[in-house]
C-alpha positions as CSV (number, residue, x, y, z in Angstrom):
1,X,148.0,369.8,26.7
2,X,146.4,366.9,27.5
3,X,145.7,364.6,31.0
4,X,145.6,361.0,30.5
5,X,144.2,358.7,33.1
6,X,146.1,356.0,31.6
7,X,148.5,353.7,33.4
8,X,152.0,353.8,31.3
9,X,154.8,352.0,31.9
10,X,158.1,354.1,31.2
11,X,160.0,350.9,30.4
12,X,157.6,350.2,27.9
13,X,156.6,353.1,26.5
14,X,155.5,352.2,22.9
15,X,152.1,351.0,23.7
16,X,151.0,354.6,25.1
17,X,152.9,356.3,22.0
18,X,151.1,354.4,19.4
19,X,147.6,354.8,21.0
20,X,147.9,358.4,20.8
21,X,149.8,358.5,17.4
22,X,153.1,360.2,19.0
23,X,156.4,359.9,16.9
24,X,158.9,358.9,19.7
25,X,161.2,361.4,18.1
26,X,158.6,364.2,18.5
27,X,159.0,363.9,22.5
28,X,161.2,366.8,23.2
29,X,161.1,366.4,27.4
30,X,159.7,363.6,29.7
31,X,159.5,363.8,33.2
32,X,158.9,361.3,36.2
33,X,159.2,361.8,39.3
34,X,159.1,359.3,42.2
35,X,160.1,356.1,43.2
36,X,157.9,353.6,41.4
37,X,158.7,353.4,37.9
38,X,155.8,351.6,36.6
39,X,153.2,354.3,36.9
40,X,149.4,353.8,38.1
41,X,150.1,350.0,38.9
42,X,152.7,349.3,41.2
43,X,151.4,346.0,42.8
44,X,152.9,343.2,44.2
45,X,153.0,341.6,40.9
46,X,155.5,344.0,39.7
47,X,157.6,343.9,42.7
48,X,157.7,340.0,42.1
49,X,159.0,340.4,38.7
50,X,161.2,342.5,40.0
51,X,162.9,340.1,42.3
52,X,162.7,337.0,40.2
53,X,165.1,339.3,37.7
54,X,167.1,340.6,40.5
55,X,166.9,344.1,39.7
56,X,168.2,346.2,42.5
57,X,165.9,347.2,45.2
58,X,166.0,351.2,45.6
59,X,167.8,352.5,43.0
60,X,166.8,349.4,40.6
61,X,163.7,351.1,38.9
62,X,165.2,354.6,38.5
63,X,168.0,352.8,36.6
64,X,166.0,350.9,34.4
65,X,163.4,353.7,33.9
66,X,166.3,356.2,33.0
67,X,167.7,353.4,30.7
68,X,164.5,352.4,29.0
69,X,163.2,356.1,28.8
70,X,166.6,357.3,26.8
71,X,166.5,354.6,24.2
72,X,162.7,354.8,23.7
73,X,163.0,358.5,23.3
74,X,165.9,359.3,21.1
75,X,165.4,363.1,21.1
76,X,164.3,363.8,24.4
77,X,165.5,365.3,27.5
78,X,165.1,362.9,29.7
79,X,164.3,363.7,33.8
80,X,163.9,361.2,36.5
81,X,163.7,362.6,39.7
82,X,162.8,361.4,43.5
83,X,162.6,363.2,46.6
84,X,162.6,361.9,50.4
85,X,165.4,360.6,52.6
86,X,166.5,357.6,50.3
87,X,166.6,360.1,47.1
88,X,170.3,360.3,47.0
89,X,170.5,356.7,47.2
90,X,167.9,356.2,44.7
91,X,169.0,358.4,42.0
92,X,172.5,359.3,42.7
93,X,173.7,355.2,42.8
94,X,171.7,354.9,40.1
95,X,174.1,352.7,37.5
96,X,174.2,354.4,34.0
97,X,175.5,353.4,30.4
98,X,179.0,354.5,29.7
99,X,177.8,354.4,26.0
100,X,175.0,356.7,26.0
101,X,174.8,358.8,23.3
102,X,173.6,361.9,25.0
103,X,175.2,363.8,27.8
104,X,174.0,362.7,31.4
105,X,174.3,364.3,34.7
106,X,172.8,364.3,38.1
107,X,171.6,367.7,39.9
108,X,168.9,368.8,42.3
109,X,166.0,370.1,40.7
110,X,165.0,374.0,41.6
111,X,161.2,374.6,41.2
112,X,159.6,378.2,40.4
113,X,157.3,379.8,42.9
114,X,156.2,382.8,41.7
115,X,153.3,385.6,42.8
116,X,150.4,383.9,41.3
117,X,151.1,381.0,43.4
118,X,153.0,378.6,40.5
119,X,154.7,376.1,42.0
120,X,156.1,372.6,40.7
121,X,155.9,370.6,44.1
122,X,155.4,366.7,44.4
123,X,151.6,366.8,45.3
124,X,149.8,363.4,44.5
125,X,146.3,363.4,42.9
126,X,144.5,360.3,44.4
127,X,141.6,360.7,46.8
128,X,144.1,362.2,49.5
129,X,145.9,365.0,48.3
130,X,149.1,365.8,49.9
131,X,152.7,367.0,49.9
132,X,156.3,365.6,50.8
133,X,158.3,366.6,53.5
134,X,160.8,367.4,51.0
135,X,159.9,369.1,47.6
136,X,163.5,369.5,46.6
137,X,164.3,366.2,44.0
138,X,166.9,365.1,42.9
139,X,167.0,363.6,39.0
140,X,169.3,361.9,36.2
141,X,168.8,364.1,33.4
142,X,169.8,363.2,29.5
143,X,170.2,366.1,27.4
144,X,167.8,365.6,24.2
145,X,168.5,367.6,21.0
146,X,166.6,370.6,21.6
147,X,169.2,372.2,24.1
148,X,172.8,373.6,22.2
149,X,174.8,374.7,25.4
150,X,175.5,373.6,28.9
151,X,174.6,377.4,29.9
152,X,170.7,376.1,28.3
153,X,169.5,375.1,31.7
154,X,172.1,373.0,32.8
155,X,176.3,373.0,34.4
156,X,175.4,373.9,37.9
157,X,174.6,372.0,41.2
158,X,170.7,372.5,40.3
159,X,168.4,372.5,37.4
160,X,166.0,375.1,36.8
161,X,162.9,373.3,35.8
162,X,160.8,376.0,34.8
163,X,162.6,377.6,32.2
164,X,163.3,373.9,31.0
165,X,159.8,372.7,30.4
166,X,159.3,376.6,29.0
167,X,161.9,376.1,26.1
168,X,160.8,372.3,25.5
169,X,157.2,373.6,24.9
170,X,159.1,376.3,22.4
171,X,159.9,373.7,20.3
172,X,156.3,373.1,19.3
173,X,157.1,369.2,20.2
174,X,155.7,366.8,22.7
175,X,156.1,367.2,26.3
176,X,155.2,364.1,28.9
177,X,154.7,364.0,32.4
178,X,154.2,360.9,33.4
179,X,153.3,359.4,37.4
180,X,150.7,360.6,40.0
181,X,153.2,363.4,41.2
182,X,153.9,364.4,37.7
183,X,150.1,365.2,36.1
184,X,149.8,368.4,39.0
185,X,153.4,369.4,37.8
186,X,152.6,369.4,33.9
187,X,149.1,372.2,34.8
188,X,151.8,373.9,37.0
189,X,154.6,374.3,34.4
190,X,152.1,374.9,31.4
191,X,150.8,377.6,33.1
192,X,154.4,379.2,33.8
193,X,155.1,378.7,30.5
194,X,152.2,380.9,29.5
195,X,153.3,383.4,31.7
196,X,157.0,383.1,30.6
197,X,157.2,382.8,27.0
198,X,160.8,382.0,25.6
199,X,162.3,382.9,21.8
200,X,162.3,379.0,20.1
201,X,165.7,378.1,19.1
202,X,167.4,375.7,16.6
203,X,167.1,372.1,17.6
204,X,170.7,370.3,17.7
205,X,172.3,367.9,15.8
206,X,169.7,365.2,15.3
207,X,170.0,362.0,17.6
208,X,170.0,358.4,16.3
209,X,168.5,355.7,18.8
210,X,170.8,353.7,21.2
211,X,171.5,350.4,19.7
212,X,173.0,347.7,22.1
213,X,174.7,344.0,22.0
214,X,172.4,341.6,24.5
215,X,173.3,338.6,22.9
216,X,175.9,336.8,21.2
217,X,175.0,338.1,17.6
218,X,177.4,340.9,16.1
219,X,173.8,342.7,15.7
220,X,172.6,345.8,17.7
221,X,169.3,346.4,18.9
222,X,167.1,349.1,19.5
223,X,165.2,349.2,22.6
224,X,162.1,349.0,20.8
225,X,163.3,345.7,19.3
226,X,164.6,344.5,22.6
227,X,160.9,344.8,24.4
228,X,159.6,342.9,21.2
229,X,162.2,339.9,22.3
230,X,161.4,340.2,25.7
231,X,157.7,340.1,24.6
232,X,158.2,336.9,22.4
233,X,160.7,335.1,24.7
234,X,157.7,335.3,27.5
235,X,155.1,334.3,25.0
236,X,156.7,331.2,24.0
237,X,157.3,329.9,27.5
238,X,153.3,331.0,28.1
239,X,154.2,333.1,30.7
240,X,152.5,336.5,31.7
241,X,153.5,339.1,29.6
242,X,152.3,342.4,31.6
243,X,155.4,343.2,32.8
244,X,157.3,342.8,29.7
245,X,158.9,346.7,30.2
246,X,160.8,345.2,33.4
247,X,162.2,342.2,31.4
248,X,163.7,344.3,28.3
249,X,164.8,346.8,30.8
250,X,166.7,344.7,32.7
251,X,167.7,343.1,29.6
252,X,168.9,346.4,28.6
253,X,170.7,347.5,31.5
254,X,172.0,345.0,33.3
255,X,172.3,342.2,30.7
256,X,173.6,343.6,27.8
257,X,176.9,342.1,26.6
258,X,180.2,344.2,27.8
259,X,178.0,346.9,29.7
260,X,180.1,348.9,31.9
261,X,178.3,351.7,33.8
262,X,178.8,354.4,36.4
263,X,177.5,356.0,39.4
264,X,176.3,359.8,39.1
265,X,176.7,362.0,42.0
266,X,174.8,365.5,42.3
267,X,177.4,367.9,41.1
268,X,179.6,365.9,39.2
269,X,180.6,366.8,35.5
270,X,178.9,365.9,32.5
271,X,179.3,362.1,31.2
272,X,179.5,360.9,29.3
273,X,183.1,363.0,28.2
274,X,184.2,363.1,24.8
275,X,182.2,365.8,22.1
276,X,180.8,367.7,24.9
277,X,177.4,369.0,24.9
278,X,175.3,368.7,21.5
């Protein structure tokens, strides 16, 4: 395990990937948890972009952070969580791709708390420490290819994160925890995974990328390749190209041709329906 100090931006993940020589199909789970979607630099830059794409307020970032996150990380179970009075509205409205290739659903995430005093709760780690009101998020989850069954971890009105992160770790693969209220969480759960060691089991069926149609070629596009346009397009009008994840996420979600999307409510069955769970 490591702790990186580095600012990543979950709707452009690549940069932090290549720098430490990850394979985005080694990322078996990837967590963030709170409101601000671009980690470690959430200034009023950002929020400008923001509004000059008109991406939602509120449940805007979880969206495209959810979005970008799943393509970028074709094997992963993805998790992105919030807690506080405006979670349900944040996560639970949060618009998602009826084509997505992997099962989605939205639950309340249980934490464990056991004697030696292990517990997963949203604790910051700048110069003033502290903890939420309410410790009890709730998160979009995308079921990567390491889990076989709805009974894995998942099926019921709350997700057990503990044995989750303990079986990702199984897998020998890459786990990320990305976000100021996620770094306490990864010591937390790689400590309970010590103390809880699970059997490894047989990875699923092996998941190929998300391709979409955002323009009016008979192309699709991986995400990667959709940031790289994004990129260029800003380049070539010499505009500022720090926010690029923001543009290809919003691009990706909200912009890509014949999108339809839904609203996940805690509780709700799996979507999308079809094959079921991998």
């Amino acid at each position: 395990m490591q702790v990186v100090a580095d600012s990543v931006d979950v709707m452009n993940i690549f940069p932090f990937l290549r720098n430490r020589e990850i394979n985005a199909n080694d990322v078996a789970l990837v967590v963030i948890h709170g409101m601000c979607s671009r980690v470690g630099t959430d200034d009023n830059a950002y929020r400008a972009t923001q509004a000059l794409l008109r991406v939602p307020p509120g449940d805007g970032p979880i969206t495209c952070a959810f979005g970008a996150l799943a393509a970028a990380l074709p094997q992963a179970t993805v998790v992105v969580s919030a807690t506080g009075s405006h979670k349900i509205e944040a996560v639970a409205k949060a618009r998602i791709k009826q084509r997505m290739t992997r099962p989605v659903l939205c639950r309340t995430i249980a934490f464990p708390a056991d004697s030696e005093g292990i517990q997963y709760r949203p604790e910051a780690n700048g110069p003033m420490p502290h903890v939420l009101a309410d410790a009890v998020p709730l998160a979009l989850i995308a079921v990567g290819s390491c889990f076989s069954s709805e009974e894995d971890f998942f099926g019921h009105t709350e997700l057990q994160m503990g044995p989750l992160v303990a079986h990702a770790a199984a897998t020998d693969r890459v786990i990320l925890f990305c976000g100021e209220f996620t770094c306490t969480h990864s010591v937390h759960m790689a400590t309970y995974c010590q103390n809880h060691p699970v059997m490894p089991r047989p990875l699923g069926r092996w998941l190929e990328a998300e391709t979409m149609k955002w323009n009016d070629e008979d192309r699709s596009y991986s995400y990667e390749e959709t940031v790289a346009h994004a990129e260029q397009a800003l380049r070539a009008k010499s505009e500022d190209t720090t926010y690029v994840g923001m543009h290809a996420a919003n691009l990706w979600v909200y912009k890509a041709r014949g999108l339809q999307t839904t609203n996940m409510r805690a509780g709700d069955a799996w979507f999308p329906t079809g094959d079921g769970l991998i």
